[in-house]
N, C-alpha and C positions, 0 to 999 in steps of 0.2 A: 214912138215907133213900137212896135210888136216885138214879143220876144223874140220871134222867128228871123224877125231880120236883124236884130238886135244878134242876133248867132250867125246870121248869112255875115254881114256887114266886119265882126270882129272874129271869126272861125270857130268859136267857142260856143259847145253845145247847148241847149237849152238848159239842160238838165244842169250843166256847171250854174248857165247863168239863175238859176232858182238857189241852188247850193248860194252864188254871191247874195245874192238877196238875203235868205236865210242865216247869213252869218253878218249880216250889217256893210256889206264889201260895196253895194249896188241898193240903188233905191230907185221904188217905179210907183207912178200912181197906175189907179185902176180905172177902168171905165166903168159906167152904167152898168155894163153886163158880165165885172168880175176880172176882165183882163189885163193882164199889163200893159204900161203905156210907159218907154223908155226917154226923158228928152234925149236929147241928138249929143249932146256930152256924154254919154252913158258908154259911147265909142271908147272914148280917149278912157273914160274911167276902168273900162273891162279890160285896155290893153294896156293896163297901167298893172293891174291884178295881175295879170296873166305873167307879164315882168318881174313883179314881185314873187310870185309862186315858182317862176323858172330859174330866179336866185335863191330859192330852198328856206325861203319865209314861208311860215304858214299862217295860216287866216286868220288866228286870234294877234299875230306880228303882225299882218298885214292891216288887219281893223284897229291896231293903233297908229301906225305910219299913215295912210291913209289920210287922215283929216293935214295933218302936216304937208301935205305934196299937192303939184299944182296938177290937173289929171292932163291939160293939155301937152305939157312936156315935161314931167316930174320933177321939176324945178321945187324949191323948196317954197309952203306958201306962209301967209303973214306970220301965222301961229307955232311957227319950226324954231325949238331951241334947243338949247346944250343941250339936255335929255335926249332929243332927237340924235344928233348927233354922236352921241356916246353909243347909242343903242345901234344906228348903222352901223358904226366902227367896229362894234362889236360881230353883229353881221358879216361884215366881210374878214374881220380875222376868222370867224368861224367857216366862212366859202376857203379863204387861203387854207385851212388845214385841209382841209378834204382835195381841192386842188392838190395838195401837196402828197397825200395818200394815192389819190388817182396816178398822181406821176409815178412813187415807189410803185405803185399796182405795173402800170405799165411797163416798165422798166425789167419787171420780174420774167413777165409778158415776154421781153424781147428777149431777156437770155433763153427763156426755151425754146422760144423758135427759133435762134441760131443754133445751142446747143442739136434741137429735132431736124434742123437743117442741115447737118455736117456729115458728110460722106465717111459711112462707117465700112472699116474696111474687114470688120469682124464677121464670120459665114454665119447668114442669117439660119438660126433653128426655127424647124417648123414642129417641133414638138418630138422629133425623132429622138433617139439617142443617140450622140455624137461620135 
């Protein structure tokens, strides 16, 4: 398939899917006349990236996990071992701390808005002197 529908098909723009190519993420052959030609796995593989990138792995993570994962349902594939393993782990301890930061952010978030919410019974100044 064409890169074109190769982006209609998985919602991701061209220009990403040249980005995955360029960093080894996605592979295509060419035609006679220069273009790319996606097989029909290239679906499962870009929504597989796309997963990956949206758990806060970047490309050079993602282009070693990769070979290790199955693209049709990210199951683990023949060549996945303890390395693999350690280095997810690793991964998601590093998702749990930012998770964890997000929530203290939020948290901060809500005392002000109750704090900015609370009926102040103090005479508003508008700059006058009192």
């Amino acid at each position: 398939m064409r890169i074109g529908e190769l982006a209609r098909r998985t919602g991701v723009s061209e220009r990403s899917l040249r980005y995955y190519e360029q960093q080894g993420l996605l592979a295509a052959d060419r035609t006679p006349g220069g273009q790319r030609d996606y097989p029909d796995a290239a679906v499962d593989r870009v929504i597989r990236i796309q997963e990956l990138f949206a758990a806060g792995l970047h490309s050079r993570k993602i282009a070693e996990l990769l070979p290790c994962m199955r693209d049709a349902d990210g199951g683990p594939s023949e060549i996945a071992d303890a390395k693999l393993v350690a280095e997810l782990t690793a991964e998601r301890d590093r998702i749990d701390r930012m998770i964890g930061d997000l929530i203290s952010s939020r948290e901060v978030l809500d005392d002000v808005i109750t704090a900015a919410s609370q009926p102040d019974d103090r005479p508003v100044n508008l700059g006058r002197p009192g």
